[in-house]
N, C-alpha and C positions, 0 to 999 in steps of 0.2 A: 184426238179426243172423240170417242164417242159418245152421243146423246139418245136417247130412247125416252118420247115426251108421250106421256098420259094425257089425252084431249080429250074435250066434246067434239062436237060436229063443227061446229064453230071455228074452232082451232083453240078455244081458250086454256091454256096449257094448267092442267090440275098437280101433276108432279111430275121430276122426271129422277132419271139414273145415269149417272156419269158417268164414264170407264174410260181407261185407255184404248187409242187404235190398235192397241196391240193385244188386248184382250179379249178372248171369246166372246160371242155376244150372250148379251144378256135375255131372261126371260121372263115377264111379268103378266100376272094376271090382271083384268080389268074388271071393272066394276059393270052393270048393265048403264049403256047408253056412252062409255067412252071409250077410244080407241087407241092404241099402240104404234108408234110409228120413230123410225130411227129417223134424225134429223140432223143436217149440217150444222156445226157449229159457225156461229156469227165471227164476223172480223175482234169483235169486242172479246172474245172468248182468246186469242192469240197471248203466247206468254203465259197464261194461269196457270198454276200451281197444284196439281189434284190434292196434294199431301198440304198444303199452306192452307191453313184456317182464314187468315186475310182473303185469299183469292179465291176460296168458296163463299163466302160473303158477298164476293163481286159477284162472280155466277149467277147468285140465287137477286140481285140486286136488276143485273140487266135482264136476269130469264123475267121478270115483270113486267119489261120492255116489251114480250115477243109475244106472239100467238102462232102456232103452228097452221101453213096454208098448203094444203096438198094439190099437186097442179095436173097429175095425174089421178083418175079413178081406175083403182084394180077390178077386174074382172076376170072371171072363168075362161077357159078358153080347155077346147077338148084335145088332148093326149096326141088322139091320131085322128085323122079326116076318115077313116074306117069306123069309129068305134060309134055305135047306134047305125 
């Protein structure tokens, strides 16, 4: 299972989009001030059902649970030690 969760800075998750691991990934635009980030799915997430209505329920039941925390900060980094 793929996850791809819409946050603030915070991590407080505003929506996300569910896919299979085996589906291309997905691409969403964001609103000003939240950010885009693919996320592991929790132990609680094991077993669901993409197509089960019941087990989209639970989903969207534990996603209230979580907050997204990113433990790495991305930055820039140049091409080549040549270039400037």
């Amino acid at each position: 299972m793929r996850i791809l969760a819409r946050h603030d800075v915070q991590g407080n998750v505003h929506e996300i989009v569910v896919s299979p691991a085996d589906s291309p990934p997905v691409v969403v635009t964001t609103e000003i001030g939240l950010l885009a980030t693919y996320v592991e799915a929790p132990e609680e997430f094991t077993g669901l059902d993409l197509n089960d209505p019941e087990s989209l329920q639970r989903l969207t039941e534990v996603l209230d649970q979580f907050r997204v925390e990113a433990k790495a900060e991305a930055r820039l980094v140049r091409k080549s030690p040549e270039a400037y």
